[in-house]
PyMOL CGO cylinders between C-alpha atoms (Angstrom):
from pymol import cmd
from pymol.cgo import CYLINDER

trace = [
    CYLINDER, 126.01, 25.65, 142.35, 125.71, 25.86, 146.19, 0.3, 1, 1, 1, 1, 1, 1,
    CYLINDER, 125.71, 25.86, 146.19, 122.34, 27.63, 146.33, 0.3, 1, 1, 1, 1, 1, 1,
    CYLINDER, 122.34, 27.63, 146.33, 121.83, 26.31, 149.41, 0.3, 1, 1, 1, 1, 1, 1,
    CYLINDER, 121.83, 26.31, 149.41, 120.22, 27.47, 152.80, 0.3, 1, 1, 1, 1, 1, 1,
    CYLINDER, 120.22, 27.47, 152.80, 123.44, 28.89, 154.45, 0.3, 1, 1, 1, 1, 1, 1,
    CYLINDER, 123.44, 28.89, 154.45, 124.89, 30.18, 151.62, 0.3, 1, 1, 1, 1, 1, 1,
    CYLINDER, 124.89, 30.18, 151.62, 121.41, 32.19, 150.57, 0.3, 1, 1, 1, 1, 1, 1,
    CYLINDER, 121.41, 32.19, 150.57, 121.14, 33.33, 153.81, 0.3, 1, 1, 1, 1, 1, 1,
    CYLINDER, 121.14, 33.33, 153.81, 124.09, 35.01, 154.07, 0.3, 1, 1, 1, 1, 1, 1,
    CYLINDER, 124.09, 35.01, 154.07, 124.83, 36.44, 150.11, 0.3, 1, 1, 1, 1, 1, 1,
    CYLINDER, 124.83, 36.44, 150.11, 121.22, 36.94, 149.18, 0.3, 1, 1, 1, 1, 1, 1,
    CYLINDER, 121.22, 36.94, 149.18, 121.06, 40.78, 150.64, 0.3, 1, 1, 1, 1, 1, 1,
    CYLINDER, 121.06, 40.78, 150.64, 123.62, 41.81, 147.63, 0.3, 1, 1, 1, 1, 1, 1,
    CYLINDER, 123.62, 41.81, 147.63, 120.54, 40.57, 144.74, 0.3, 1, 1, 1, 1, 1, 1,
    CYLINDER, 120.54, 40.57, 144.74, 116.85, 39.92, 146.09, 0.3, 1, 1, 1, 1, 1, 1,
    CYLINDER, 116.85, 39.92, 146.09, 115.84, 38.81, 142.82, 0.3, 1, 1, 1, 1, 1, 1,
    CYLINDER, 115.84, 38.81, 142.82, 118.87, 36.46, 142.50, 0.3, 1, 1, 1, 1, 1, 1,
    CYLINDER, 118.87, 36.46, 142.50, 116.81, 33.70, 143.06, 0.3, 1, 1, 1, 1, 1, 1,
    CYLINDER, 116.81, 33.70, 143.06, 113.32, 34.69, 140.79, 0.3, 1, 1, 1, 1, 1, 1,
    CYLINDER, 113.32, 34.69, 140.79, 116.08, 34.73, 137.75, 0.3, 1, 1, 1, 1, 1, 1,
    CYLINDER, 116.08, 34.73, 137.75, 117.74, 31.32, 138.50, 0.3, 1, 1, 1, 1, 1, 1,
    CYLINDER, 117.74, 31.32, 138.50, 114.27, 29.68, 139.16, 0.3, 1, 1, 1, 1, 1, 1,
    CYLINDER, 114.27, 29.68, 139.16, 113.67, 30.86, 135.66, 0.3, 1, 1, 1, 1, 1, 1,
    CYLINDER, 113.67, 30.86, 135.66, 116.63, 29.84, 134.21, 0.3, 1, 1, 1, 1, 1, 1,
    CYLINDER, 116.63, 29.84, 134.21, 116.23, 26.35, 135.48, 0.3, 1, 1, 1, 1, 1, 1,
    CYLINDER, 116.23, 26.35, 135.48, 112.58, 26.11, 134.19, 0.3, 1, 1, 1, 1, 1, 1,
    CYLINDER, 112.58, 26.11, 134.19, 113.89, 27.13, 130.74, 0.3, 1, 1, 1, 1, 1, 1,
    CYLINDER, 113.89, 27.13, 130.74, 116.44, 24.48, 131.05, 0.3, 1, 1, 1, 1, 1, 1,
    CYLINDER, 116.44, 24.48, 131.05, 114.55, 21.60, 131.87, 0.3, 1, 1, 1, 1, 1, 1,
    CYLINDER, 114.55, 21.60, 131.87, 111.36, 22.62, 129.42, 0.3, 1, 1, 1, 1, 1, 1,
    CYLINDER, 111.36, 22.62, 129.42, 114.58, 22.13, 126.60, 0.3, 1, 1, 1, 1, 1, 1,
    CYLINDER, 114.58, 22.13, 126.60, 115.34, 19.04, 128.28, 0.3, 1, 1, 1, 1, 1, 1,
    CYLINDER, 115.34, 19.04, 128.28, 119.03, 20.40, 129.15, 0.3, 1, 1, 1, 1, 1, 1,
    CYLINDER, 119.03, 20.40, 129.15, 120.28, 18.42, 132.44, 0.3, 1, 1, 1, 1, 1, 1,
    CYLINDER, 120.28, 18.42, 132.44, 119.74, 20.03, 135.38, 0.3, 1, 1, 1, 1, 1, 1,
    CYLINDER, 119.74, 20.03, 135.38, 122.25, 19.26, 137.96, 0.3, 1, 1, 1, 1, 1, 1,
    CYLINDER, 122.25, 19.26, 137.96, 122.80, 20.87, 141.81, 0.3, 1, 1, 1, 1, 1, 1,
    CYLINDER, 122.80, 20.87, 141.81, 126.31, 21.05, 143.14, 0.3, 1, 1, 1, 1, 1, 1,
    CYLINDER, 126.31, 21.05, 143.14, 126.14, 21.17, 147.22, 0.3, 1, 1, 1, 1, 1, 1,
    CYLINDER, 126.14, 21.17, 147.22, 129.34, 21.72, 149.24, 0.3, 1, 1, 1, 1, 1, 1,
    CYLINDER, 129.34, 21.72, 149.24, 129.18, 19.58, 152.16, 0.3, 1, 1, 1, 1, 1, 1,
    CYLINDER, 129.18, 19.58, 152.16, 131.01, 17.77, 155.04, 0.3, 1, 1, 1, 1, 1, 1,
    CYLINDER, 131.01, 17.77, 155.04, 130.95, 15.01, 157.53, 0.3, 1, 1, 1, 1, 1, 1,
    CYLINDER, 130.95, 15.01, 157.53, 130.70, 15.28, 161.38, 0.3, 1, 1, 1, 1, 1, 1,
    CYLINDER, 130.70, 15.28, 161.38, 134.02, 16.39, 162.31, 0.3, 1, 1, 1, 1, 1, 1,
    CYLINDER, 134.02, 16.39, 162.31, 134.81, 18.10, 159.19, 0.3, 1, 1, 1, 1, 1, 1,
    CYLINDER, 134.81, 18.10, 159.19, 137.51, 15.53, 158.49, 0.3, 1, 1, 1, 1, 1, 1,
    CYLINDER, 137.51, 15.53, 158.49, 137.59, 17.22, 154.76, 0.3, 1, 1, 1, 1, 1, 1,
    CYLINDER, 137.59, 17.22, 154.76, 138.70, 20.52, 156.05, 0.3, 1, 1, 1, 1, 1, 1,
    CYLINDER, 138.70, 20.52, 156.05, 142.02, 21.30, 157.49, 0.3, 1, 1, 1, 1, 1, 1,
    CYLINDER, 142.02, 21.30, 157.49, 142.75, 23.95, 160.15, 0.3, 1, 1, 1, 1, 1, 1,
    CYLINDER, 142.75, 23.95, 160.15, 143.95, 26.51, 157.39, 0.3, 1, 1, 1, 1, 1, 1,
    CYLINDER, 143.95, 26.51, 157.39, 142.80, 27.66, 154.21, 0.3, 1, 1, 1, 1, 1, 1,
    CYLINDER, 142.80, 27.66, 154.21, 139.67, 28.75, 152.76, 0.3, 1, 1, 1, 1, 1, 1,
    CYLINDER, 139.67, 28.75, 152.76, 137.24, 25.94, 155.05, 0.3, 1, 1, 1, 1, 1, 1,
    CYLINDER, 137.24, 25.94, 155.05, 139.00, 26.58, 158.13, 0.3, 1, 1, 1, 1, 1, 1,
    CYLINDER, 139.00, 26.58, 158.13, 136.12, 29.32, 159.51, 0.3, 1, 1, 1, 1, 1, 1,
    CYLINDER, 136.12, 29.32, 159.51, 133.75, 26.14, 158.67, 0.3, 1, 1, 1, 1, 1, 1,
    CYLINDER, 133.75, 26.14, 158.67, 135.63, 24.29, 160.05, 0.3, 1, 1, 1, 1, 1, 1,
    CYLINDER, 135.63, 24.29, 160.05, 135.63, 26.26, 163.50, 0.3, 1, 1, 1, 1, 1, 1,
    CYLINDER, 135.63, 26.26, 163.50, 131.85, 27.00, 163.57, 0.3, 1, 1, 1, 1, 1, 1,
    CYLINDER, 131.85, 27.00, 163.57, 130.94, 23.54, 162.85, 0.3, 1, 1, 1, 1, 1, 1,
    CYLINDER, 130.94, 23.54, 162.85, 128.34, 24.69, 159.46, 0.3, 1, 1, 1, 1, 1, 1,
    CYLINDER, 128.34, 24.69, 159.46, 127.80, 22.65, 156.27, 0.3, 1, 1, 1, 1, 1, 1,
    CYLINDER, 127.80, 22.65, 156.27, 127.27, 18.95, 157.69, 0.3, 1, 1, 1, 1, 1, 1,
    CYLINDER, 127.27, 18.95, 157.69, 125.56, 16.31, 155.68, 0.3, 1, 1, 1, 1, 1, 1,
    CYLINDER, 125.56, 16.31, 155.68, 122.25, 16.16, 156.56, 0.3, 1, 1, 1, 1, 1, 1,
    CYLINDER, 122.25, 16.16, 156.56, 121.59, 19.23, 158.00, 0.3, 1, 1, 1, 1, 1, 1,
    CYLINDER, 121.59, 19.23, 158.00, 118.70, 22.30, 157.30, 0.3, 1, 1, 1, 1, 1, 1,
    CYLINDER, 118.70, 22.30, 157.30, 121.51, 24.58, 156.01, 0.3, 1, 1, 1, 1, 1, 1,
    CYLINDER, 121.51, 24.58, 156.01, 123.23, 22.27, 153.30, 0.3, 1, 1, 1, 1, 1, 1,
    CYLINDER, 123.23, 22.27, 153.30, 120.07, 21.36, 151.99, 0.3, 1, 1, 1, 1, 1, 1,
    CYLINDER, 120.07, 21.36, 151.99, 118.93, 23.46, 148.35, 0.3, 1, 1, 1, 1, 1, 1,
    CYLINDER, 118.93, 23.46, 148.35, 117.09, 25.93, 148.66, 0.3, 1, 1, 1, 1, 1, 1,
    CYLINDER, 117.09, 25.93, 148.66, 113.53, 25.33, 148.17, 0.3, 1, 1, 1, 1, 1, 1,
    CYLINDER, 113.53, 25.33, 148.17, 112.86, 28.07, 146.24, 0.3, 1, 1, 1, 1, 1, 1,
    CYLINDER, 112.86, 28.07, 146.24, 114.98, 26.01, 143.36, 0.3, 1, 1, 1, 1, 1, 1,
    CYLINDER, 114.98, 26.01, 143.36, 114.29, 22.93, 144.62, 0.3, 1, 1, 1, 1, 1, 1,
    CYLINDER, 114.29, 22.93, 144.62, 115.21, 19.75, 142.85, 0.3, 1, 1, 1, 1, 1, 1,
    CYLINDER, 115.21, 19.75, 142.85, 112.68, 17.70, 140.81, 0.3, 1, 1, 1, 1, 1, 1,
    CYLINDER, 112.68, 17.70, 140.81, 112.57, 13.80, 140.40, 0.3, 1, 1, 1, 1, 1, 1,
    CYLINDER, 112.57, 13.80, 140.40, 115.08, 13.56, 137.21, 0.3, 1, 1, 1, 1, 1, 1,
    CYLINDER, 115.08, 13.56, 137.21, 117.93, 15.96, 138.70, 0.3, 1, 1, 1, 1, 1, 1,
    CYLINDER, 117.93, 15.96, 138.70, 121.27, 15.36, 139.86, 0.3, 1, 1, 1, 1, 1, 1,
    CYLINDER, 121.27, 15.36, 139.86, 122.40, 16.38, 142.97, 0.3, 1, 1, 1, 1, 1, 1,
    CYLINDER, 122.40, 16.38, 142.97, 126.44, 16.35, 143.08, 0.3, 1, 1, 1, 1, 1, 1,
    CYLINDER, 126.44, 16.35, 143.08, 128.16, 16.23, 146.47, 0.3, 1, 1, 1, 1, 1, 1,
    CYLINDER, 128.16, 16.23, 146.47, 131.70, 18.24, 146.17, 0.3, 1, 1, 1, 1, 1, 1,
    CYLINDER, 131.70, 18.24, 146.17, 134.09, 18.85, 149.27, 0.3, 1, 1, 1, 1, 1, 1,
    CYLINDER, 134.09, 18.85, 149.27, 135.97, 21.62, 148.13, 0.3, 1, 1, 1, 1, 1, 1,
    CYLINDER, 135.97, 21.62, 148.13, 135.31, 25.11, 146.00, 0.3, 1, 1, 1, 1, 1, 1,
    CYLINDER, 135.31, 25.11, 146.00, 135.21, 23.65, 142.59, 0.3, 1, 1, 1, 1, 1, 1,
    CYLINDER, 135.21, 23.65, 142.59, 132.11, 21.26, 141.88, 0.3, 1, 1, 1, 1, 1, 1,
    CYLINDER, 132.11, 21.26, 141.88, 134.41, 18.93, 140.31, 0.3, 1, 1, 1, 1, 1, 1,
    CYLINDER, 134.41, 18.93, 140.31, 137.18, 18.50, 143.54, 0.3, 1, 1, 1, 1, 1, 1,
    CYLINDER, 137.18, 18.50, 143.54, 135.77, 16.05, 145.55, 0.3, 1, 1, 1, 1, 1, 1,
    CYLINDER, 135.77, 16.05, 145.55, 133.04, 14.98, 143.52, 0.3, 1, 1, 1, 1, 1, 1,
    CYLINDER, 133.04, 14.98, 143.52, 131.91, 12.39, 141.00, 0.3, 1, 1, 1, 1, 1, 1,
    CYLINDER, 131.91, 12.39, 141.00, 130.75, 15.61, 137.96, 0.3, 1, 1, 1, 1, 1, 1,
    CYLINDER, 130.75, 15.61, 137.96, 133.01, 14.52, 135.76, 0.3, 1, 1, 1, 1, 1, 1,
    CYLINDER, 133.01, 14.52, 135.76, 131.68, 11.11, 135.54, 0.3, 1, 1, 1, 1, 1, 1,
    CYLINDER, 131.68, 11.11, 135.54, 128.26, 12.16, 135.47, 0.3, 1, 1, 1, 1, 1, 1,
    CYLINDER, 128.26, 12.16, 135.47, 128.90, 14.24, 132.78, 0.3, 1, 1, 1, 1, 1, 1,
    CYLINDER, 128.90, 14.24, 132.78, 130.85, 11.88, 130.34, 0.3, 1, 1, 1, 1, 1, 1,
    CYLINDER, 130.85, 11.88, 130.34, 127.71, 9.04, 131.84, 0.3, 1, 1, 1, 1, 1, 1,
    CYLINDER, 127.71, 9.04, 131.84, 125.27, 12.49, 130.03, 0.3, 1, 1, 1, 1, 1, 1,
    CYLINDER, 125.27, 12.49, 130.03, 127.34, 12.53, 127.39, 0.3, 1, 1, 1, 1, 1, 1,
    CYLINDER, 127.34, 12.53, 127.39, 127.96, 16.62, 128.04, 0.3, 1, 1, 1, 1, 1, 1,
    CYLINDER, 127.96, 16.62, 128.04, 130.51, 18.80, 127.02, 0.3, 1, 1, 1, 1, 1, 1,
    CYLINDER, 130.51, 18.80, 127.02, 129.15, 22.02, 128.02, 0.3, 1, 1, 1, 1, 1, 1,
    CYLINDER, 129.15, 22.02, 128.02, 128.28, 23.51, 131.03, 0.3, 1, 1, 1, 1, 1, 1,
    CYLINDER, 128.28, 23.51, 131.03, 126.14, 26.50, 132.21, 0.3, 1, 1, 1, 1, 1, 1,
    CYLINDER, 126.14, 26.50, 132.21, 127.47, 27.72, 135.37, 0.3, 1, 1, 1, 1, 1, 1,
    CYLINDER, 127.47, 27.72, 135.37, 125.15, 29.80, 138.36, 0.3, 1, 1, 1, 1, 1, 1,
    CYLINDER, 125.15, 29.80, 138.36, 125.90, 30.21, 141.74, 0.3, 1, 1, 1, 1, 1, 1,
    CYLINDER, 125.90, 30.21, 141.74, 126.59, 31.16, 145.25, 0.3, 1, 1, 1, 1, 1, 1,
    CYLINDER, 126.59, 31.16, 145.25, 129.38, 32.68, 144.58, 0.3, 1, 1, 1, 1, 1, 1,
    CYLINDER, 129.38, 32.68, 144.58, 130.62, 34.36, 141.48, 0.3, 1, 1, 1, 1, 1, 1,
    CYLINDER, 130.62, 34.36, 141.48, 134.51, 34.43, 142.80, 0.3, 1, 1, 1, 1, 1, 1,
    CYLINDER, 134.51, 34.43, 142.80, 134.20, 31.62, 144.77, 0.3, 1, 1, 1, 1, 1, 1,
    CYLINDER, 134.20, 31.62, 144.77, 131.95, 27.87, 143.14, 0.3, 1, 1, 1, 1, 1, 1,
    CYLINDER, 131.95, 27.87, 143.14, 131.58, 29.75, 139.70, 0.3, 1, 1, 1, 1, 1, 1,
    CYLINDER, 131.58, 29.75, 139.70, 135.34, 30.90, 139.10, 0.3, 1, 1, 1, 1, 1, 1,
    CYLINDER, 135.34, 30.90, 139.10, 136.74, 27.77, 140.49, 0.3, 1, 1, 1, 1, 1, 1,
    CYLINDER, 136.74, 27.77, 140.49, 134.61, 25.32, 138.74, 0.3, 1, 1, 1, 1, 1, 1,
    CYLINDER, 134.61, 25.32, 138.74, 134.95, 27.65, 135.26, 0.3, 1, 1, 1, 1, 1, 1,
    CYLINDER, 134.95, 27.65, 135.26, 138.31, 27.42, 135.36, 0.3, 1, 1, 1, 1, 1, 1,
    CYLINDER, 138.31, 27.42, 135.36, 138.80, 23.84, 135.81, 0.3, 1, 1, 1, 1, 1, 1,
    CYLINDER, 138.80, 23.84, 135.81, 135.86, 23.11, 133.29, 0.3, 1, 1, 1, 1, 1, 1,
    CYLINDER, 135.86, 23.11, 133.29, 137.69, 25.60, 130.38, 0.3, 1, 1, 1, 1, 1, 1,
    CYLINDER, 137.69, 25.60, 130.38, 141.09, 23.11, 131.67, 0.3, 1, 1, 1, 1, 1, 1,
    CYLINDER, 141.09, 23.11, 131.67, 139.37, 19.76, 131.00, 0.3, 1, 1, 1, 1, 1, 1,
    CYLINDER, 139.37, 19.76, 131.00, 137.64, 21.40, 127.67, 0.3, 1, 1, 1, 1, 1, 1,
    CYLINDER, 137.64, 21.40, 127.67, 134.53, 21.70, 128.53, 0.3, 1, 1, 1, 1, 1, 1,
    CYLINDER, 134.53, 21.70, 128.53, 132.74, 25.04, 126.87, 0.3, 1, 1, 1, 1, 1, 1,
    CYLINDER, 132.74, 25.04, 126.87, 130.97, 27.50, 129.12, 0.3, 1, 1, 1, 1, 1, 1,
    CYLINDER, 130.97, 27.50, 129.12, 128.24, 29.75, 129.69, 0.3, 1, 1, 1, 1, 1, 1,
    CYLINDER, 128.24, 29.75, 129.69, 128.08, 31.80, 132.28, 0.3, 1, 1, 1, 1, 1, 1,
    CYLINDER, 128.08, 31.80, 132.28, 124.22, 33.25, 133.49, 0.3, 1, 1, 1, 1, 1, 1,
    CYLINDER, 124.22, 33.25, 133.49, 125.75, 36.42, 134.71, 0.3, 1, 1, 1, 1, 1, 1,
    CYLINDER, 125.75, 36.42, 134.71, 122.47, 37.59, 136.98, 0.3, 1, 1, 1, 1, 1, 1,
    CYLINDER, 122.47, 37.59, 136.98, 121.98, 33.65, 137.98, 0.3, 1, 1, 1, 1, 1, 1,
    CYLINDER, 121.98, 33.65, 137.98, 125.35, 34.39, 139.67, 0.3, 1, 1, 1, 1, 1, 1,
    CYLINDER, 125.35, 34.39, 139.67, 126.16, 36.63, 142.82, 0.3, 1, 1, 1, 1, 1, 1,
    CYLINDER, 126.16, 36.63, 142.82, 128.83, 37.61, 144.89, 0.3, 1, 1, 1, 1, 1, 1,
    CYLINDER, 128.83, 37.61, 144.89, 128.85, 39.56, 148.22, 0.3, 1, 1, 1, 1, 1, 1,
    CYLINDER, 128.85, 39.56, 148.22, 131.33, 41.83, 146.11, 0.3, 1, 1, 1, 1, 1, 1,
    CYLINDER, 131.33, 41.83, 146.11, 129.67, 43.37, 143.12, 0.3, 1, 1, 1, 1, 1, 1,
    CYLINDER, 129.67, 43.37, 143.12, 132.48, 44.93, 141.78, 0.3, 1, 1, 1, 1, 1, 1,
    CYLINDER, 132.48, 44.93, 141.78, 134.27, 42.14, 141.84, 0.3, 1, 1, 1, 1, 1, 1,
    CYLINDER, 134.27, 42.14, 141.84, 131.30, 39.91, 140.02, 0.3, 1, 1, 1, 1, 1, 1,
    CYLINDER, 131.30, 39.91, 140.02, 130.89, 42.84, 137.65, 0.3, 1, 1, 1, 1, 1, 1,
    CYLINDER, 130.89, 42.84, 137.65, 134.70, 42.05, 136.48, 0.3, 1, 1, 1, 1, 1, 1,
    CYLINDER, 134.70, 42.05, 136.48, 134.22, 38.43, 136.54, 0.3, 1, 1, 1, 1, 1, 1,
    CYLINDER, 134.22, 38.43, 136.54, 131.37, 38.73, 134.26, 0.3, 1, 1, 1, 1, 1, 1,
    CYLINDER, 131.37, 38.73, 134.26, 132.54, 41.17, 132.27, 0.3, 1, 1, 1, 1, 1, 1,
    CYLINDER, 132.54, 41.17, 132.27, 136.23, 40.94, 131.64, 0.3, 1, 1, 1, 1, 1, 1,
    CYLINDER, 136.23, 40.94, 131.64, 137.45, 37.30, 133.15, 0.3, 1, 1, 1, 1, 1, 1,
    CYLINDER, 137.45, 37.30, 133.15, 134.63, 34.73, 131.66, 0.3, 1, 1, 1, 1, 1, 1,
    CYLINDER, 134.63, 34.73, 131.66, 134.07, 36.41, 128.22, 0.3, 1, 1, 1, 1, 1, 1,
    CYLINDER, 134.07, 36.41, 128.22, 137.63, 34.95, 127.32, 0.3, 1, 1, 1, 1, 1, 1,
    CYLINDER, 137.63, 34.95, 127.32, 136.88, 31.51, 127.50, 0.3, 1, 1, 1, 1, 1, 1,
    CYLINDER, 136.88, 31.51, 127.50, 133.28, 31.18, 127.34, 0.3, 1, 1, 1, 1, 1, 1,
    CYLINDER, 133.28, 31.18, 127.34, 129.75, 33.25, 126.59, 0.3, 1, 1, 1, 1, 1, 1,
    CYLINDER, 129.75, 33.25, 126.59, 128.26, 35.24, 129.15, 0.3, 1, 1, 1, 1, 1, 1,
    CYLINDER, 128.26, 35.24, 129.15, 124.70, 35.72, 128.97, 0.3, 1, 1, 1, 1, 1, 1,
    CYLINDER, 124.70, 35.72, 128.97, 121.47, 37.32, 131.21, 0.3, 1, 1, 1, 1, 1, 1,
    CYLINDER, 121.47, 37.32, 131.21, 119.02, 35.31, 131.99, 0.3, 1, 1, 1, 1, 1, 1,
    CYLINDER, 119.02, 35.31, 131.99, 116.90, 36.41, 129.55, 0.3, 1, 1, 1, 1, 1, 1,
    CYLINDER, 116.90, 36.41, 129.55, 118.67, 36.35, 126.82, 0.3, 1, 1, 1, 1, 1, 1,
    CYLINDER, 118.67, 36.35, 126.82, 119.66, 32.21, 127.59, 0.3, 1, 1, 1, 1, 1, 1,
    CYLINDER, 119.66, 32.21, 127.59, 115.53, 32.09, 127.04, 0.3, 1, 1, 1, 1, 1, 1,
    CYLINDER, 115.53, 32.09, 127.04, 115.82, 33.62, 124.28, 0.3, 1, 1, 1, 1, 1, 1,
    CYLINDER, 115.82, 33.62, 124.28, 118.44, 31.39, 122.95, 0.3, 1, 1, 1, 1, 1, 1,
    CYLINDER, 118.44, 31.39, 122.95, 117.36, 28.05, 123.92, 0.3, 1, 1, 1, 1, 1, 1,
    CYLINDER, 117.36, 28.05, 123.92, 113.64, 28.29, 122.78, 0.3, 1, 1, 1, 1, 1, 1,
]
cmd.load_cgo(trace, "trace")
């Protein structure tokens, strides 16, 4: 969720390798022929979306994150193949402000496998509104990063072990071969 050009750019520095670990975890996904599907946060000219305050408002102001443009676009280093879903969303949680749900009851899923840019922001949003609407979880805890590491390490260690499974990337190879 929102591995995309801006968003690398500026939280790839906290985890190098963040990417070599979700390229893998995507690989393993699709070889078990487990939907792979990119949520992008995005906007229209004008930002009409985004009000002056709140959590978009600094997006807002420096104009970032229109449709269409280099930096929404996913990163090619996880680039999408021909049978993935790409999911527009508008706000912080992949499902406000986008179609997910639908595609997911249209896949016939009821459980998700969250990674991201970020782990407080996309991931903990979108967790908690999945665990709402009963969907179970996995969280890839090193397919997930946040500019703060100590808060990802509680995330991943104290907040999404309640309501889901938490596993490396590794061992979600292990478990899906």
């Amino acid at each position: 969720m929102d591995v995309q050009n801006d968003m690398v750019r500026r939280f790839l520095p906290s985890d190098p390798q963040f990417l070599v670990r979700l390229s893998g975890v995507i690989q393993h996904a699709r070889a078990a022929a487990i939907p792979v599907l990119y949520i992008v946060v995005e906007f229209r000219p004008g930002l009409p979306e985004v009000v002056d305050r709140g959590y978009f408002a600094d997006v807002k102001k420096s104009g970032k994150l229109i449709s269409g443009t280099p930096e929404v676009m996913v990163h090619p280093a996880i680039a999408p193949k021909t049978n993935d879903i790409i999911v527009t969303k508008r706000r912080i949680s992949s499902f406000a402000g986008s179609d997910l749900e639908v595609v997911l009851r249209g896949l016939n899923r009821d459980l998700l496998i969250l990674t991201g840019i970020s782990t407080s922001g996309v991931v903990l949003s979108t967790y908690r509104e999945a665990f709402d609407k009963d969907y179970s979880l996995v969280v890839i805890a090193d397919a997930c990063v946040d500019n703060d590491q100590e808060v990802h390490r509680v995330l991943v260690e104290k907040i999404f072990p309640r309501h889901g499974i938490v596993l490396t990337a590794a061992e979600f190879a292990q478990a899906i071969r």
